[in-house]
C-alpha positions as CSV (number, residue, x, y, z in Angstrom):
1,X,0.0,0.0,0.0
2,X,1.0,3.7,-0.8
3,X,0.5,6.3,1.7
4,X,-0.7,10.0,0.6
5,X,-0.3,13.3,2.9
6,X,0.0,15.8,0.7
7,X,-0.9,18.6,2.9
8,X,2.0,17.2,5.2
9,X,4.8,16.1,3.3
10,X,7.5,18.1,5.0
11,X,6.7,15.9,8.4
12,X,7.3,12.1,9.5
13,X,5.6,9.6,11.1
14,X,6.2,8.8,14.6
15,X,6.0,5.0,15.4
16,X,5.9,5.1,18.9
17,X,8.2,2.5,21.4
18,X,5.1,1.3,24.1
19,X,8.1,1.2,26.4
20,X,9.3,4.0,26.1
21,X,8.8,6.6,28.4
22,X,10.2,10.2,27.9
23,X,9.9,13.8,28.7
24,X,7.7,15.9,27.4
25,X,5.6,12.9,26.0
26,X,2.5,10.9,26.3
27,X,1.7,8.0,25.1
28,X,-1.6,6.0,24.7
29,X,-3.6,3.0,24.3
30,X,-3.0,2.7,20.8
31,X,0.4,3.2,20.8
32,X,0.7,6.8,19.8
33,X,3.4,9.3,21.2
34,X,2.8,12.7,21.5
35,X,5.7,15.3,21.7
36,X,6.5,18.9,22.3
37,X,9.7,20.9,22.9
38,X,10.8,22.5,26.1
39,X,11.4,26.0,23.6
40,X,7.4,25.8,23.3
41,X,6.6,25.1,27.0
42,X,5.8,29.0,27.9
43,X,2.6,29.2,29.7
44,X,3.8,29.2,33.4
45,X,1.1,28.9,36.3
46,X,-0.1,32.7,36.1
47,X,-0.5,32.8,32.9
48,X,-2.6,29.5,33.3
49,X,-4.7,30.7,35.7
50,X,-5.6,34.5,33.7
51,X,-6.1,31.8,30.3
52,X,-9.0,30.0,32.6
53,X,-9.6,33.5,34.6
54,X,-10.2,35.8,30.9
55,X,-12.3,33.1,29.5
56,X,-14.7,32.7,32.1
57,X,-15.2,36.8,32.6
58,X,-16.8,37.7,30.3
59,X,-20.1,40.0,29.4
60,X,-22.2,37.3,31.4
61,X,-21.9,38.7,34.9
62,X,-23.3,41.9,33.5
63,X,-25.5,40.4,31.1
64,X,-27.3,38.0,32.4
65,X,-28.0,38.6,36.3
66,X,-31.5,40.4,35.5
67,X,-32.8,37.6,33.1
68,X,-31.9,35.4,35.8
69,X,-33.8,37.1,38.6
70,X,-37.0,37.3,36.1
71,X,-36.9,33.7,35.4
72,X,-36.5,32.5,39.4
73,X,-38.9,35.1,41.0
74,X,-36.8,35.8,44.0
75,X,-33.6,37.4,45.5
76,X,-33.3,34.1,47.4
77,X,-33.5,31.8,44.6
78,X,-31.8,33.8,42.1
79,X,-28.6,33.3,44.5
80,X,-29.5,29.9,44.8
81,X,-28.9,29.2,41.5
82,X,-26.3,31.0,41.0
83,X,-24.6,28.7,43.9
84,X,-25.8,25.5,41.7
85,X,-24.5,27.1,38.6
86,X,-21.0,27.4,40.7
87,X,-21.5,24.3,41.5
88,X,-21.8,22.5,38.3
89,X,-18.7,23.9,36.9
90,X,-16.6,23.5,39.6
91,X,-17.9,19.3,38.8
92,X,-17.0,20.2,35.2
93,X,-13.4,21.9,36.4
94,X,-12.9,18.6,38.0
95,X,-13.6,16.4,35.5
96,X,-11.5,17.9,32.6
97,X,-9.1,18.7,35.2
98,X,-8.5,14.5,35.3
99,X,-8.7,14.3,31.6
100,X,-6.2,17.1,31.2
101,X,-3.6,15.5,33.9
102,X,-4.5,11.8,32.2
103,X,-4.2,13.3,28.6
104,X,-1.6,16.1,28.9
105,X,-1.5,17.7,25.4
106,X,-3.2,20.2,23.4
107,X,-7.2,20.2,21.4
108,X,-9.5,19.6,24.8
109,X,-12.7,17.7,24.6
110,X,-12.0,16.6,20.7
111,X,-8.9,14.6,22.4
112,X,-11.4,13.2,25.5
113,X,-14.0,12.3,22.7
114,X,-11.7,10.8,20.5
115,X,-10.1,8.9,22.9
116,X,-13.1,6.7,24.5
117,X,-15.2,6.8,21.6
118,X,-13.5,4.3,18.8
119,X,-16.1,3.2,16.9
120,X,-18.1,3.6,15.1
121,X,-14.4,4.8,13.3
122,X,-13.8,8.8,13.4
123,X,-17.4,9.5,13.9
124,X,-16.9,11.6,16.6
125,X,-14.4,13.6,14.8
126,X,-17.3,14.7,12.6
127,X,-19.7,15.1,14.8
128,X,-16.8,17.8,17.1
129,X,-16.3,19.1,13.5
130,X,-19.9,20.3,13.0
131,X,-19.8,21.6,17.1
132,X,-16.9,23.9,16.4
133,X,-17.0,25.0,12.7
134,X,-21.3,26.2,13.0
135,X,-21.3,27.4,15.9
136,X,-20.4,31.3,16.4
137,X,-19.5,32.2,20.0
138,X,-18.7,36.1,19.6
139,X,-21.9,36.7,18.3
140,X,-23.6,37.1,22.2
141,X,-20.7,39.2,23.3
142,X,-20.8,41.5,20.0
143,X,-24.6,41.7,20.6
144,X,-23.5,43.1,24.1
145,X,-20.9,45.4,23.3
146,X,-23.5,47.3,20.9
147,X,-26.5,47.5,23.5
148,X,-24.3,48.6,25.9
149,X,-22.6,51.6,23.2
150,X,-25.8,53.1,22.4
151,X,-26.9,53.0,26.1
152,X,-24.0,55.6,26.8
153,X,-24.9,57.4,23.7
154,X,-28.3,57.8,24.9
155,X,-29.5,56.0,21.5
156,X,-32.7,54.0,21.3
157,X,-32.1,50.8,20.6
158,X,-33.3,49.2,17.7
159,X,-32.6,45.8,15.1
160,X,-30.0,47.4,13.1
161,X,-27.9,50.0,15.2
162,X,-27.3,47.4,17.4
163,X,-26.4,44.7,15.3
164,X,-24.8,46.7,13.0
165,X,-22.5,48.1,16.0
166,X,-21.8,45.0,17.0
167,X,-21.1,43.8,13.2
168,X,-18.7,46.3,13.5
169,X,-17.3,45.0,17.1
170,X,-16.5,41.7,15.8
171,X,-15.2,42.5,12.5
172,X,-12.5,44.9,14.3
173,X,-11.8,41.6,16.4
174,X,-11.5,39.6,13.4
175,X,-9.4,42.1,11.5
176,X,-7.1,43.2,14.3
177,X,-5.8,39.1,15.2
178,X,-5.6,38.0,11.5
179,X,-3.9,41.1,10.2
180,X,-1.1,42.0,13.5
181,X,-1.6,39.3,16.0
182,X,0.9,40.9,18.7
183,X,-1.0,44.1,18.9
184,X,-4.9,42.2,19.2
185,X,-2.8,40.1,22.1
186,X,-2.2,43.3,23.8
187,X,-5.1,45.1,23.5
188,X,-6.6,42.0,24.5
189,X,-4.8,42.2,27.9
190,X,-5.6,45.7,28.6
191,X,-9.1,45.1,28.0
192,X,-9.1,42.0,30.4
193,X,-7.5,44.2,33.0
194,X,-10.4,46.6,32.1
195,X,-12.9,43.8,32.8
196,X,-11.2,42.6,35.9
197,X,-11.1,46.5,37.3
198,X,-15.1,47.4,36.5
199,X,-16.2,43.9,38.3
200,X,-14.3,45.0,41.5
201,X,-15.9,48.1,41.2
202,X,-19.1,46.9,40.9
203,X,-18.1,44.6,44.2
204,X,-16.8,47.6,46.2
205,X,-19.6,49.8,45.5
206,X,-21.6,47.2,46.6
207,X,-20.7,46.9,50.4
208,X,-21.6,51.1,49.8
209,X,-24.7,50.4,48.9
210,X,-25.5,48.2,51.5
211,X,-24.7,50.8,54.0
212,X,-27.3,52.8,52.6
213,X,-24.4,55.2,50.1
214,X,-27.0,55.7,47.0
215,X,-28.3,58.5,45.1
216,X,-31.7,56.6,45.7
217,X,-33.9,55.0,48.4
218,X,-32.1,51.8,49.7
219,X,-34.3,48.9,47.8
220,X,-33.9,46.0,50.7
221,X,-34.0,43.8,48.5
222,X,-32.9,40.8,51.3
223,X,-35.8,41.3,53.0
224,X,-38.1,38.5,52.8
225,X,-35.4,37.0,50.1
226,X,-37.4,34.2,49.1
227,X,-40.8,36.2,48.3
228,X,-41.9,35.0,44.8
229,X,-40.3,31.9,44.3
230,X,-43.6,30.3,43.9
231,X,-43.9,32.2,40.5
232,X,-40.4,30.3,39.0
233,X,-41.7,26.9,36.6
234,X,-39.6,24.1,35.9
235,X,-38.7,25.8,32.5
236,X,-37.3,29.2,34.6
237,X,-35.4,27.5,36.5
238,X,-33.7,25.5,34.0
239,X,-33.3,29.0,31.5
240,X,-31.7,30.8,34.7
241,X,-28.8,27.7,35.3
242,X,-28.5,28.1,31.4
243,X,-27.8,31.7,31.8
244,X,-25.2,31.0,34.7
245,X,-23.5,28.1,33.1
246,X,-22.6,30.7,30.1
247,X,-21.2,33.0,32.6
248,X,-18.8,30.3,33.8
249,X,-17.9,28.7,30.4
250,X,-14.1,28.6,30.5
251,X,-13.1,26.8,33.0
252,X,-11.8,24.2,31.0
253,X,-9.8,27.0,28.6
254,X,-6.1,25.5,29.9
255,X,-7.0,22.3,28.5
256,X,-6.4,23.2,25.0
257,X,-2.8,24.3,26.2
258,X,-1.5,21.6,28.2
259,X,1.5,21.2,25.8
260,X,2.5,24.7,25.6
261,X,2.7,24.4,29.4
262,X,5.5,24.2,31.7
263,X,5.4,21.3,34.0
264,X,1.4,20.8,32.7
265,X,-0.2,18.2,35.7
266,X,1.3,20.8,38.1
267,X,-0.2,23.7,36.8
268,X,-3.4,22.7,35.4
269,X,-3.6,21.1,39.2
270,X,-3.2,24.5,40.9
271,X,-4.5,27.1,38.0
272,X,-7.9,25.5,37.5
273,X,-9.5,25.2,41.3
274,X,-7.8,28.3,41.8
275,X,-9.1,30.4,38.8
276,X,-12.8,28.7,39.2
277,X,-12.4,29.4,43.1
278,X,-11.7,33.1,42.2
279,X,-14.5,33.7,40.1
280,X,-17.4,32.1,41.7
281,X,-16.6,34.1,44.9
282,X,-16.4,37.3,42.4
283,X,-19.6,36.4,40.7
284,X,-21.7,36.1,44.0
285,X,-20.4,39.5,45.5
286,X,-21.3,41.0,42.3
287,X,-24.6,39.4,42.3
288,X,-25.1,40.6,45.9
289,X,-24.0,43.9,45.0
290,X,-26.7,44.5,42.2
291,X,-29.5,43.2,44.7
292,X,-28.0,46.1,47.3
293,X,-28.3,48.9,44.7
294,X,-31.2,48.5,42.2
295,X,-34.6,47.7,43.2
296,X,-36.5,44.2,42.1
297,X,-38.3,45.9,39.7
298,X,-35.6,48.0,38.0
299,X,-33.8,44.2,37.7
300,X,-36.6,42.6,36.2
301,X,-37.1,45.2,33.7
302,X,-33.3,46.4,33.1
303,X,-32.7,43.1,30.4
304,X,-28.9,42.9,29.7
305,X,-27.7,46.8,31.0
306,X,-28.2,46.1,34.3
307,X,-24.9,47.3,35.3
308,X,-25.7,50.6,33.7
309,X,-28.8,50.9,36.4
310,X,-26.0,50.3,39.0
311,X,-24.2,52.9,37.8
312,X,-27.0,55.4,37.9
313,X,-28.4,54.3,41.5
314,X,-24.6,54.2,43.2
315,X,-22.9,57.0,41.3
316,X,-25.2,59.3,38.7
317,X,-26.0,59.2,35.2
318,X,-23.2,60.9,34.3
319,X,-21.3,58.1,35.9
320,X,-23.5,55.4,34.4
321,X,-22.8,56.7,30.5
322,X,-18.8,56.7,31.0
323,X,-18.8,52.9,33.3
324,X,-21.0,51.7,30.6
325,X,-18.1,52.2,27.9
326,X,-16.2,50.8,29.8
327,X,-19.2,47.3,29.9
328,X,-19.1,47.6,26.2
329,X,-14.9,47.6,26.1
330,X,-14.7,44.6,28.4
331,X,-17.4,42.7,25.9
332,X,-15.0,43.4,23.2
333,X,-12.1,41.9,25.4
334,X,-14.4,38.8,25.3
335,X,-15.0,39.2,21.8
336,X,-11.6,39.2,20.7
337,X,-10.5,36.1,23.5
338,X,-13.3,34.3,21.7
339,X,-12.5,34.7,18.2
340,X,-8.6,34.0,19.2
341,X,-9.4,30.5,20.1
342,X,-12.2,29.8,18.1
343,X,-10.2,30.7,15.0
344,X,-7.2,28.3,16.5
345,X,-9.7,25.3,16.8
346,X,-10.6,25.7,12.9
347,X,-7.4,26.1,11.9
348,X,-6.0,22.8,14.1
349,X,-9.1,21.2,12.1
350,X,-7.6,22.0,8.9
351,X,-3.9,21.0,10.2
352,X,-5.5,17.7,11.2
353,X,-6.8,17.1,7.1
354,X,-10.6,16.7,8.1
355,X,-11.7,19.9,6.9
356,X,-12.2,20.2,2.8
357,X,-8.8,22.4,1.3
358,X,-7.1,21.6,4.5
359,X,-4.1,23.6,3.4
360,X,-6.5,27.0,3.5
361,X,-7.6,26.6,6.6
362,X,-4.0,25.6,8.4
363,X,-2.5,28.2,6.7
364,X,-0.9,31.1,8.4
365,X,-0.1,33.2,6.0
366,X,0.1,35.9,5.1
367,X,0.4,37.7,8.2
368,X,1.7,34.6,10.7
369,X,-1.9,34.2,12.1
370,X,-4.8,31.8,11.3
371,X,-6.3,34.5,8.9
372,X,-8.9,31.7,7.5
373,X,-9.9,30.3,10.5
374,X,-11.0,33.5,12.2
375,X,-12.8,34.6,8.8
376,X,-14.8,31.3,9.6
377,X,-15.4,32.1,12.8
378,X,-16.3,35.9,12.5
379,X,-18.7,34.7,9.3
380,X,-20.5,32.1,11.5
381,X,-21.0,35.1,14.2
382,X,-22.5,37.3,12.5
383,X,-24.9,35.4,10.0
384,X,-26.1,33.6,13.9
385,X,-26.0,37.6,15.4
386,X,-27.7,38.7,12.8
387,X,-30.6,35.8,11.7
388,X,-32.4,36.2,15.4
389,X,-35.5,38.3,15.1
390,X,-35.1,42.0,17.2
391,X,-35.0,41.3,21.3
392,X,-34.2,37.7,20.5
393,X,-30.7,37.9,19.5
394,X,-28.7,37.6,22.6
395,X,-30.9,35.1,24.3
396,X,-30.5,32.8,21.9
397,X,-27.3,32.9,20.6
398,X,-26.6,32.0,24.3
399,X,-28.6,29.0,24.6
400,X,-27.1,27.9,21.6
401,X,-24.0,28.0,22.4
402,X,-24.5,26.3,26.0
403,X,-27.1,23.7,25.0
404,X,-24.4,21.6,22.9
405,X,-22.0,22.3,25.0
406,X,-24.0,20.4,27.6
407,X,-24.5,17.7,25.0
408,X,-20.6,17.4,24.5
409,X,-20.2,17.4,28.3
410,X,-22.6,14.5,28.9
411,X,-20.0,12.3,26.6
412,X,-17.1,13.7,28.5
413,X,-18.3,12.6,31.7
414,X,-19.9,9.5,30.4
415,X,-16.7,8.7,28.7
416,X,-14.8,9.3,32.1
417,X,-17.0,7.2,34.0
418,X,-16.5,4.5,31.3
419,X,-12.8,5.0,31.6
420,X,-13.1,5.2,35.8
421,X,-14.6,1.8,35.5
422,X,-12.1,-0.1,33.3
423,X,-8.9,1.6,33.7
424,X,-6.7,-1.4,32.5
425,X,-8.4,-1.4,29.3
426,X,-7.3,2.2,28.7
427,X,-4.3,2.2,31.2
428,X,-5.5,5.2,32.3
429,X,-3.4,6.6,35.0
430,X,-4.6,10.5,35.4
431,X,-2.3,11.8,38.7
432,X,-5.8,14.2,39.3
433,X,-8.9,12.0,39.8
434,X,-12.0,13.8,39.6
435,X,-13.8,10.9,41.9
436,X,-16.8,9.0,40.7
437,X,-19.5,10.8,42.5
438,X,-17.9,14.2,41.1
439,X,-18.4,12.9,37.2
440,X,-21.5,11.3,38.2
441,X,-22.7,14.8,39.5
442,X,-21.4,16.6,36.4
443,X,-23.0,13.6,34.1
444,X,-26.6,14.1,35.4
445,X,-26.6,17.8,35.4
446,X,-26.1,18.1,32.1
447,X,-28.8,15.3,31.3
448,X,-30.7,17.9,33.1
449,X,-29.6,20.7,31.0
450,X,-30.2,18.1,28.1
451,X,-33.7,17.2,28.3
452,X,-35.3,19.6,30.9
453,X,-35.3,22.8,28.2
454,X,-38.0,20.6,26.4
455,X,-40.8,21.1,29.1
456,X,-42.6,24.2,27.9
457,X,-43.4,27.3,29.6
458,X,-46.5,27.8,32.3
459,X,-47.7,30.5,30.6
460,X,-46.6,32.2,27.2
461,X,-45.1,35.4,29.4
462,X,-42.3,32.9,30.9
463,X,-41.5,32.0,27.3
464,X,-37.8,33.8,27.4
465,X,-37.9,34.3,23.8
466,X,-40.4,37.3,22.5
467,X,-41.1,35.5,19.1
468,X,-38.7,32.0,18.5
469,X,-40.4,29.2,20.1
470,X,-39.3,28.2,23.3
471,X,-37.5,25.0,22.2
472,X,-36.2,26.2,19.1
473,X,-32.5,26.4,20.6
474,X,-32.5,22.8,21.7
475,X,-33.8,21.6,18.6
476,X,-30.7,23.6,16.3
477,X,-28.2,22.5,18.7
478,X,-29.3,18.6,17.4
479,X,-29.2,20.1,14.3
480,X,-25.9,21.4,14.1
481,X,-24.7,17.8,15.6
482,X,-26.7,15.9,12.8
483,X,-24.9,18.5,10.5
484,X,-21.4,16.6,11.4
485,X,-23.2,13.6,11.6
486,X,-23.9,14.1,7.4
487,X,-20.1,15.8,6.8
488,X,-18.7,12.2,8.8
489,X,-21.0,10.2,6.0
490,X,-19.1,12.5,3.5
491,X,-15.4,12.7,4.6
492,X,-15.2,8.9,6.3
493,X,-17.6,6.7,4.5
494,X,-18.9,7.9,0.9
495,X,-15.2,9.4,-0.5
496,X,-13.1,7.1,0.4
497,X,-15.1,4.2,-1.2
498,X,-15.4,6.4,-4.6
499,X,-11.1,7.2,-3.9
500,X,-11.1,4.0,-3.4
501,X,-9.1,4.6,0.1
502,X,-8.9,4.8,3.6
503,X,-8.9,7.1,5.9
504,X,-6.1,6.2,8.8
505,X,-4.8,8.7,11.8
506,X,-0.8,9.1,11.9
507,X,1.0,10.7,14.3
508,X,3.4,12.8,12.9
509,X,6.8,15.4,14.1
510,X,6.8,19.2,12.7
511,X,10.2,20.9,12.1
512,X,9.3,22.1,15.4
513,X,9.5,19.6,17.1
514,X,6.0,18.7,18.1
515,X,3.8,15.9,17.6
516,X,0.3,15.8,16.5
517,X,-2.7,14.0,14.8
518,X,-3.1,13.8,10.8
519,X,-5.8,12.2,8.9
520,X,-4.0,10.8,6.0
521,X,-5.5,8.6,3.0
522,X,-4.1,5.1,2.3
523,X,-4.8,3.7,-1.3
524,X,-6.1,-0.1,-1.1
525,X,-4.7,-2.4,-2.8
């Protein structure tokens, strides 16, 4: 037989020694040795913890709080699930924390995925394909940044000023990584300092407000906490967590670094609980903060500028219009921490030969960046940011993002409790074990998250969407799954019979020294 990579000719094949044990290498079940270089191990435990810590803080904790109150009914519950939402992630932390550890190497989830689930052959390589190439994360963020612009312009906000702001938002985002990637890495760093420096106001001016330092009548809002949570449905409560859970996505962002980092089961070890610690404790004095300063009401009503109210009620409306540029710079942090990745995940597809014209996509030319792979990205976001009918948009870009992202997770944690129970057949040794009542936990609240969005509304007004139906997130998330369902049929099944090939994974060394996965076609005989 003749072997073809012709996207990867200047590399070589690694046949791996099963005895062999080396540093700076993994190898696995099947035999495979994965490599990097000591020159490429940069990412030291800070910078570890600010990759989970920038991820995670995003436009959510000023987003999503007052959607979140509406949905529960009460102060006391709304905290409450805040507290579960915590919860749930820190589960999640857990469990990629023992996948990282056990599978120290770059690519996240598709490398978990790929891992436990063999057969049927590369189907789950589609499947992650469709999950990251149709799915547009900056859109939410970009909707954000352009609410949050006209709000300190004191412009009425309609369909197309925002979008079209926000179109704007994430083409600069686009533009500025593909076209000089130091300066979008730097500006991306200011504006997570920004982000980090506006939530600890919001925190300090907090404890203020709760000693009665307002420009209005203290609200009491922790009086009688719980009044109202008779009003929350089944379908509130489960919108709410979904709402929460996208304010902590990120706590797995190291994960997709592990082999850039220096001494990686040490630091994923420390940065994760810590970063994940860090923010949950931020995100519940914030929360508390915006129940000391704005009244119930004002909440309910405020939709995704509720931090502007907080403004106006703790320091003026003068106040308000400035902080809230400073909201809408801090989205466009996230915005451009979002496309970063994204755009790096696309691009690793097309190193990896699974996408069509692999060579576009893994290029990084001509400006040393993965200029295709953000174009991707940013044209996925906006066709999502802009398809939504008006007062839709951010809601369900959000649930579309976290409802197959709860889908992945129920295979992750499956897969781990698979790989808990039969650890000879994997020889999985992972130095971090999440514990089998951890993965269980994480496994059956995101069954939850699966199958609970389904029970409809009480009434039409709980319906969190003004004109979509209330299931219609859930049903495109399947959708987009089923869309790498048909592209596995394609790429696995239907072209290599008519190439009369097959498709086999090698492991193979760059000139750089590192190791990775290539889908390569092998003629039959």
């Amino acid at each position: 037989m003749s072997k073809k990579s012709s996207s990867f000719s200047e590399e070589k094949a690694v046949v791996a020694d099963p005895d062999l044990v080396v540093d700076g290498a993994f190898i696995d079940v099947q035999g495979d040795v994965y490599e990097t270089s000591d020159s490429r191990r940069t990412i030291g435990l800070t910078s570890a913890i600010f990759l989970i810590f920038n991820r995670m803080i995003g436009t959510g904790i000023f987003a999503t709080p007052s959607s979140i109150y509406a949905l529960s009914g009460s102060v006391g519950l709304a905290l409450f699930i805040w507290v579960a939402g915590m919860l749930i992630a820190a589960a999640g932390m857990a469990v990629y924390l023992e996948w990282g550890t056990g599978l120290p190497r770059n690519g996240g989830e598709k490398n978990y995925l790929e891992f436990v689930y063999r057969r049927p052959k590369f189907l789950v390589t589609g499947l992650y394909t469709g999950y990251v190439i149709l799915l547009g994360w900056a859109g939410s963020n970009s909707v954000v940044f352009g609410e949050y612009i006209l709000h300190a312009a004191q412009v009425e906000v309609n369909r197309w000023n925002q979008r079209g702001i926000g179109l704007a938002c994430i083409t600069a985002a686009f533009l500025i990584h593909g076209l000089a990637l130091k300066w979008g890495l730097r500006l991306q760093n200011v504006l997570g300092t920004i982000k980090l420096l506006i939530l600890l106001l919001i925190i300090i001016s907090g404890f203020a407000a709760l000693g009665g330092h307002l420009k209005i009548e203290k609200p009491h809002n922790f009086t009688n906490a719980f009044a109202g949570t008779e009003n929350a449905s089944a379908y509130g409560v489960v919108t709410a967590l979904y709402n929460v859970i996208w304010s902590y996505i990120g706590y797995s962002n190291a994960n997709y670094a592990m082999s850039e980092m220096r001494n990686p089961v040490r630091t994923l070890k420390i940065a994760a609980p810590t970063a994940i610690a860090i923010v949950g404790v931020l995100y519940m004095l914030a929360n508390i903060a915006y129940f000391a300063a704005v009244p119930k009401e004002e909440i309910a009503s405020s939709g995704r500028i509720l931090a502007a109210s907080f403004f106006r009620n703790v320091f003026g409306a003068r106040a308000e219009r400035a902080l809230s540029v400073f909201v809408a710079l801090s989205a466009f942090g996230n915005v451009l921490s979002v496309i970063f990745s994204q755009g790096r995940l696309v691009q690793e597809l097309g190193r990896e030969g699974i996408l069509p014209f692999s060579r576009l996509w893994a290029s990084n030319r001509p400006f040393n960046a993965p200029f295709m792979g953000l174009f991707e990205h940013w044209l996925v976001s906006v066709i999502i940011m802009l398809a939504p009918p008006p007062g839709d948009a951010y809601n369900f870009i959000l649930n579309l993002i976290s409802y197959p992202l709860s889908i992945i997770n129920v295979f992750v944690a499956g897969g781990l409790l698979w790989v808990q129970s039969h650890p000879d057949d994997y020889t999985w040794r992972a130095p971090v074990r999440a514990t089998r009542p951890v993965t269980l936990f994480f496994l059956l609240s995101n069954l939850y998250l699966v199958f609970a969005p389904y029970a409809p509304p009480d009434t039409p007004d709980q319906n969190q969407y003004q004109s979509l139906p209330y299931w219609l997130h859930g049903v495109v998330g399947w959708g987009i799954f089923a869309a790498g369902g048909l592209y596995w049929v394609v790429w696995a099944q239907i072209l290599p019979r008519l190439g009369n090939y097959a498709l086999e994974k090698q492991v193979v060394r760059g000139s750089d020294g590192w190791t990775r996965n290539v889908f390569v076609k092998v003629k039959r005989a």
